[in-house]
N, CA, C and O atoms as a MOPAC input file, in Angstrom:
PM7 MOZYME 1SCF
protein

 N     15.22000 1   -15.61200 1    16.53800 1
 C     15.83100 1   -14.43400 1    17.11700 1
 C     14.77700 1   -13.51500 1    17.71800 1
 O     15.16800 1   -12.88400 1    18.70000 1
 N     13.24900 1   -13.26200 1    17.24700 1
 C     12.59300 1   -12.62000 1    17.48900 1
 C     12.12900 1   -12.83500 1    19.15300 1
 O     11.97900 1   -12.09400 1    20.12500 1
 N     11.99600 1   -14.33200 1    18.85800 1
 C     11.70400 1   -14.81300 1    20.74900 1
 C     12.73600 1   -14.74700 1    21.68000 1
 O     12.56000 1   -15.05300 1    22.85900 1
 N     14.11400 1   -14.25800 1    21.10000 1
 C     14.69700 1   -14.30800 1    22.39100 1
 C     14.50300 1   -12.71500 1    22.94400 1
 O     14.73200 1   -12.43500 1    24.12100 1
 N     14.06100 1   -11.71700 1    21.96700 1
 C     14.24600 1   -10.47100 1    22.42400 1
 C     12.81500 1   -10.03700 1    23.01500 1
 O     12.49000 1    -9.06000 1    23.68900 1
 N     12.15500 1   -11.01700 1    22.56200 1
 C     10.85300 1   -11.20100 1    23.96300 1
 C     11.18500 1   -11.48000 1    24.80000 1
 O     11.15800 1   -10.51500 1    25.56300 1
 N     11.72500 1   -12.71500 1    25.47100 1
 C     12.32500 1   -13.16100 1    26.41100 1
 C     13.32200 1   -12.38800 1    27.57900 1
 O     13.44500 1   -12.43900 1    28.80300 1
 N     14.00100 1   -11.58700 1    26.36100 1
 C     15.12100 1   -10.81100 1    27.05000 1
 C     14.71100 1    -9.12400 1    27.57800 1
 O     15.35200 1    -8.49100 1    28.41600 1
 N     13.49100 1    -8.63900 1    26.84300 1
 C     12.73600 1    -7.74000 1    27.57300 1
 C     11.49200 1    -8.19100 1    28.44500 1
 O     10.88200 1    -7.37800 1    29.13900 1
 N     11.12900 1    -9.61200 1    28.36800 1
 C     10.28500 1   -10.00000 1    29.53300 1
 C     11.17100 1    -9.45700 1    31.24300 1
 O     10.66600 1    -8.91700 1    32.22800 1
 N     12.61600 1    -9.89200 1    30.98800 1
 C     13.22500 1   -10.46800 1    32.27200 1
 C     13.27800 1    -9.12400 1    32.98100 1
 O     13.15400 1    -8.76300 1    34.15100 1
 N     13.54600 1    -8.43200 1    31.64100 1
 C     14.11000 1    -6.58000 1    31.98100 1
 C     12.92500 1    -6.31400 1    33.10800 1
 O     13.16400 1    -5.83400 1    34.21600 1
 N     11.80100 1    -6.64700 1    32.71400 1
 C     10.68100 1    -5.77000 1    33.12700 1
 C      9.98200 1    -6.39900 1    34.16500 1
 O      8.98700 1    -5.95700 1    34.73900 1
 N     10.90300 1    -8.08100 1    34.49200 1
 C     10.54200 1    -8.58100 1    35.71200 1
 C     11.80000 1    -7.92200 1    37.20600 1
 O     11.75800 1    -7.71600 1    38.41900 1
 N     12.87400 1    -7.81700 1    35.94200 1
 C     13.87900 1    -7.08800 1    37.11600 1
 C     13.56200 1    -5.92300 1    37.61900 1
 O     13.92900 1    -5.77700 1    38.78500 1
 N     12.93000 1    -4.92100 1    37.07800 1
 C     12.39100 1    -3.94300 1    37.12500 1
 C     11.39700 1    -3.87600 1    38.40500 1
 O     11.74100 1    -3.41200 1    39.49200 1
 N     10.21600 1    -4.36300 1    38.13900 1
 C      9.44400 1    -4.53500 1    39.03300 1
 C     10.02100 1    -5.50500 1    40.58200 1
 O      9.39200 1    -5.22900 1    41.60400 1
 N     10.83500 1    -6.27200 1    40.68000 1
 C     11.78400 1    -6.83100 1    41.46000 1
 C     12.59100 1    -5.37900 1    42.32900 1
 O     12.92800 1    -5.35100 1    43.51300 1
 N     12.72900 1    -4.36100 1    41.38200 1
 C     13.39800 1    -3.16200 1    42.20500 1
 C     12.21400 1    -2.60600 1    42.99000 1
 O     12.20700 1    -2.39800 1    44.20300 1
 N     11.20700 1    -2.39200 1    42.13000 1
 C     10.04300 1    -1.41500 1    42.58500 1
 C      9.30600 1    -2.16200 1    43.96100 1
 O      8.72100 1    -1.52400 1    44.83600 1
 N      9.45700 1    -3.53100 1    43.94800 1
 C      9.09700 1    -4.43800 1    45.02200 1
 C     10.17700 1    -4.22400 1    46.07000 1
 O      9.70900 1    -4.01400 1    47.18800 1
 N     11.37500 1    -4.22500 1    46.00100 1
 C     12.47300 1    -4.10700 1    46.76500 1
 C     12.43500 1    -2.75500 1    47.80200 1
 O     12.57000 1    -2.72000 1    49.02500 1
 N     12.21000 1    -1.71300 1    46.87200 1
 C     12.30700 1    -0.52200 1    47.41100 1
 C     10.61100 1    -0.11300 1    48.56800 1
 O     10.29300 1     0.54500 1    49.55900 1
 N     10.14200 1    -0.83600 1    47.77700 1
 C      8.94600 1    -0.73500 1    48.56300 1
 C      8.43300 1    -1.74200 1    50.39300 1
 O      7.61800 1    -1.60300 1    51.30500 1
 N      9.27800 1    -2.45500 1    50.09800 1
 C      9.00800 1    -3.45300 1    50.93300 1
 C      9.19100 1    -3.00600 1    52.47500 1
 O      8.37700 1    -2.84600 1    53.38500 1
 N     10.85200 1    -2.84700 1    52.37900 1
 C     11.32100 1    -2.27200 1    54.20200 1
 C      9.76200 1    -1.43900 1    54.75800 1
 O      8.93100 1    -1.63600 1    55.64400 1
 N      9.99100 1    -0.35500 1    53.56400 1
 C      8.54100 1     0.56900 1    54.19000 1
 C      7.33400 1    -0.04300 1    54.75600 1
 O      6.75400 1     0.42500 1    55.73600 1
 N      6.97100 1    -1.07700 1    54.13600 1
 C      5.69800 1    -1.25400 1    54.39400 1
 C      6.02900 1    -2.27000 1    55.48000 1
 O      5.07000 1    -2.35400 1    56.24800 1
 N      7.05800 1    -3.09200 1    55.83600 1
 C      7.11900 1    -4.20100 1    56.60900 1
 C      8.57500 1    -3.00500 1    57.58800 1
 O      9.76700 1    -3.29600 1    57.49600 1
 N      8.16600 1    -1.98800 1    58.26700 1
 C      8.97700 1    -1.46100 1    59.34700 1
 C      9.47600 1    -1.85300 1    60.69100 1
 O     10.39200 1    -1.41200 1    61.38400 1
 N      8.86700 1    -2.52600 1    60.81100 1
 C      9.30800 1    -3.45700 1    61.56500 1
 C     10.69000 1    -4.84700 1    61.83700 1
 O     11.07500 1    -5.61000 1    62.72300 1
 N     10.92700 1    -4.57300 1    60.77700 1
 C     11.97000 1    -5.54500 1    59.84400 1
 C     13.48500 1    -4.54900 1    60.33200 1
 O     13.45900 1    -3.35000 1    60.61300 1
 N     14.18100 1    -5.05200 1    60.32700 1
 C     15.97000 1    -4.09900 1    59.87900 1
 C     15.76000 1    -4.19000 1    58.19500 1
 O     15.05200 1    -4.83400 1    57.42100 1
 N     16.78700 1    -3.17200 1    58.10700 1
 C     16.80300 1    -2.70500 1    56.74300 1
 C     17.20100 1    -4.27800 1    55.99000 1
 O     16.58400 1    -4.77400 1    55.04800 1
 N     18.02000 1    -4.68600 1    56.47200 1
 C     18.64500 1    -6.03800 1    55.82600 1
 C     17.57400 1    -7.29000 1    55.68900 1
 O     17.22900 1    -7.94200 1    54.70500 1
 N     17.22600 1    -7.35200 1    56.95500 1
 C     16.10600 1    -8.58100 1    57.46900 1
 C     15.03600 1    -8.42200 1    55.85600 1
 O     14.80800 1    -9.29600 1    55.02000 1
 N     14.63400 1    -7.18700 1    55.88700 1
 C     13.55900 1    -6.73600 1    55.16800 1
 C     13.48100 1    -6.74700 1    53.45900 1
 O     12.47500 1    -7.00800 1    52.79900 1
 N     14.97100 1    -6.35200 1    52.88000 1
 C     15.62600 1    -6.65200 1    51.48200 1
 C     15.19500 1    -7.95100 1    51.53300 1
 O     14.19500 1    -8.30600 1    50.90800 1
 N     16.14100 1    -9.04700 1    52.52100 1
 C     16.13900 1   -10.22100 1    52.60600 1
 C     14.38200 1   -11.37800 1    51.96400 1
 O     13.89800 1   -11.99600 1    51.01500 1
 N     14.16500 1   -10.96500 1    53.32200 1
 C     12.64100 1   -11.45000 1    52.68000 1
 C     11.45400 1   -10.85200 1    51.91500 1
 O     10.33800 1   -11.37000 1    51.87400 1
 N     11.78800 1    -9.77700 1    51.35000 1
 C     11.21200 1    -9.47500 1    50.29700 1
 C     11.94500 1    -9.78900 1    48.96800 1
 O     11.17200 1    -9.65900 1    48.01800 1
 N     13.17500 1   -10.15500 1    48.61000 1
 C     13.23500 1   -10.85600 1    47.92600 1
 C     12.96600 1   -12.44200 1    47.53800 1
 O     13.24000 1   -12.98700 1    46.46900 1
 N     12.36800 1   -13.01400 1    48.67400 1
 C     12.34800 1   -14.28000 1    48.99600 1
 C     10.82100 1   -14.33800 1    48.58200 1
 O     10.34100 1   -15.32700 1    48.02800 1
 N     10.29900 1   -13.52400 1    48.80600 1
 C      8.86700 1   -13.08400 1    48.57100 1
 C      8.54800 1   -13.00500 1    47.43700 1
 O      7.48500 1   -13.53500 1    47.11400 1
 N      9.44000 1   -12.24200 1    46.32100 1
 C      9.36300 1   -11.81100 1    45.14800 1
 C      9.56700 1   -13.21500 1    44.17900 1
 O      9.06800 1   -13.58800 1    43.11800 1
 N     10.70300 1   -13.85700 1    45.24900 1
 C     11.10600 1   -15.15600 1    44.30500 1
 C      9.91900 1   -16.25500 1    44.28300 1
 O      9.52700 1   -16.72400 1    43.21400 1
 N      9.41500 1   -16.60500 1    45.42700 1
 C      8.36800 1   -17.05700 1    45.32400 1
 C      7.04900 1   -17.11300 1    44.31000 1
 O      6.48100 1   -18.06300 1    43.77300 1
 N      6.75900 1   -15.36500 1    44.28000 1
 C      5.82600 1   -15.15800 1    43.32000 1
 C      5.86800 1   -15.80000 1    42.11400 1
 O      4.91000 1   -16.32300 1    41.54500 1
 N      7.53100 1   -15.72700 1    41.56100 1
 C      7.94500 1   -15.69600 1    40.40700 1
 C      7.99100 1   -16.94600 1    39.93300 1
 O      8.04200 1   -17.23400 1    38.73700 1
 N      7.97300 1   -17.77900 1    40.92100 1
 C      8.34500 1   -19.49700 1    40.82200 1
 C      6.77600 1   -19.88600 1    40.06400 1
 O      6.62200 1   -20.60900 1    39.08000 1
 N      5.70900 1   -19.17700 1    40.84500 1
 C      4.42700 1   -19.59500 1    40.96600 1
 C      4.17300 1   -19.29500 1    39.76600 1
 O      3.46700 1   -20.21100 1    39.34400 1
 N      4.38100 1   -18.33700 1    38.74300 1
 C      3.72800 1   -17.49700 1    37.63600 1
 C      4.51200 1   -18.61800 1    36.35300 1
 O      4.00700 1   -19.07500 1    35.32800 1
 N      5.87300 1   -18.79400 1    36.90500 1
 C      6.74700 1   -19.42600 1    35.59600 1
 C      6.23700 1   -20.53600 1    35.63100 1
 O      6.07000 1   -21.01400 1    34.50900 1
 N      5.68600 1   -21.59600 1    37.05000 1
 C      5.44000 1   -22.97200 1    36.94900 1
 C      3.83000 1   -22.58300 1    36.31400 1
 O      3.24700 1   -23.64200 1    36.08400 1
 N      3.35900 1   -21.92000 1    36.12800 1
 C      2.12500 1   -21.96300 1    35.38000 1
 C      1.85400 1   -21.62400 1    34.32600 1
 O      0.82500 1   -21.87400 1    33.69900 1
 N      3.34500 1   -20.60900 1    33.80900 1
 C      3.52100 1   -20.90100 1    32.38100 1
 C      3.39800 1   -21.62600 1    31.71200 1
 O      2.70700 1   -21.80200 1    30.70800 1
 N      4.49700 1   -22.43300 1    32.54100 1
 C      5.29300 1   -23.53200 1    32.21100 1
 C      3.97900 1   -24.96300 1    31.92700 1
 O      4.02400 1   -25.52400 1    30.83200 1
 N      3.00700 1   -25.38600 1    32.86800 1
 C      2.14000 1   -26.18400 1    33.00200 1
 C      1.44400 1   -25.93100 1    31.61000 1
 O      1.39700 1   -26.69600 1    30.64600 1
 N      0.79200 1   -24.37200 1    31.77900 1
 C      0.00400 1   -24.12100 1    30.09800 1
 C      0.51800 1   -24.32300 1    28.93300 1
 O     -0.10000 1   -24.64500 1    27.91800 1
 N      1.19200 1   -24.21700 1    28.99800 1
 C      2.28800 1   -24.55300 1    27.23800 1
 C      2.24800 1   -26.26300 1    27.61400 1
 O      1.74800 1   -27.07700 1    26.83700 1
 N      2.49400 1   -26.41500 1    28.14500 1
 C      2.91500 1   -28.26100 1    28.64800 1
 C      1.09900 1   -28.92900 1    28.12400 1
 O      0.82800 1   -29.92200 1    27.44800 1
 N      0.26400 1   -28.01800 1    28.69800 1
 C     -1.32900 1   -28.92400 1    28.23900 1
 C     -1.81300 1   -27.99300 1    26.88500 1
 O     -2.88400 1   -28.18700 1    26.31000 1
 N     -0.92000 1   -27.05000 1    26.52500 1
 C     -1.69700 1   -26.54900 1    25.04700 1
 C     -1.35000 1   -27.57900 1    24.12700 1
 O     -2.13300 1   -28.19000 1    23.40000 1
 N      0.15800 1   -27.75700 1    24.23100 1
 C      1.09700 1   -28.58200 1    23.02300 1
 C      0.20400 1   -30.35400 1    22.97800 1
 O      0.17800 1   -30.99900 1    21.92900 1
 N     -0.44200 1   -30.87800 1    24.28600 1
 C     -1.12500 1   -31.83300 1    24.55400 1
 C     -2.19100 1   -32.05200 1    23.94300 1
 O     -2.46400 1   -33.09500 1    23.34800 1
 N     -2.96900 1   -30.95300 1    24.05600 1
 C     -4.17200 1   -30.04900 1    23.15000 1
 C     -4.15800 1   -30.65400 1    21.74700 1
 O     -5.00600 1   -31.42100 1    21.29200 1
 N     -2.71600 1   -30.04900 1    20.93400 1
 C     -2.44200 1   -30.05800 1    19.55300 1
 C     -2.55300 1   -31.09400 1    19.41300 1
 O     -2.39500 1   -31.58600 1    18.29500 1

């Protein structure tokens, strides 16, 4: 039970920062429509996120290998 409420305030605080990325983005990429700009900055964000979990994911995969 203890790991899921890690888990479940990890996500909080990835959604979180997912807003703070969101809100920030149009601005800096003005050039964009408001929509265009949500759009691929979430696509952006998802990306990141793919990259960080598949390298989680890899390290636990060669620690447990380790053991």
């Amino acid at each position: 039970m203890k790991n899921i409420w890690k888990y479940i305030l990890i996500g909080l605080g990835v959604v979180i920062a997912e807003w703070v990325f969101l809100s920030l983005f149009p601005t800096m990429f003005s050039g964009l429509e408001q929509t265009g700009a949500i759009i691929t900055g979430a696509a952006f964000f998802l990306a990141f996120e793919i990259v960080i979990c598949t390298g989680v994911i890899i390290s636990k995969i060669n620690n447990s290998k380790n053991k």
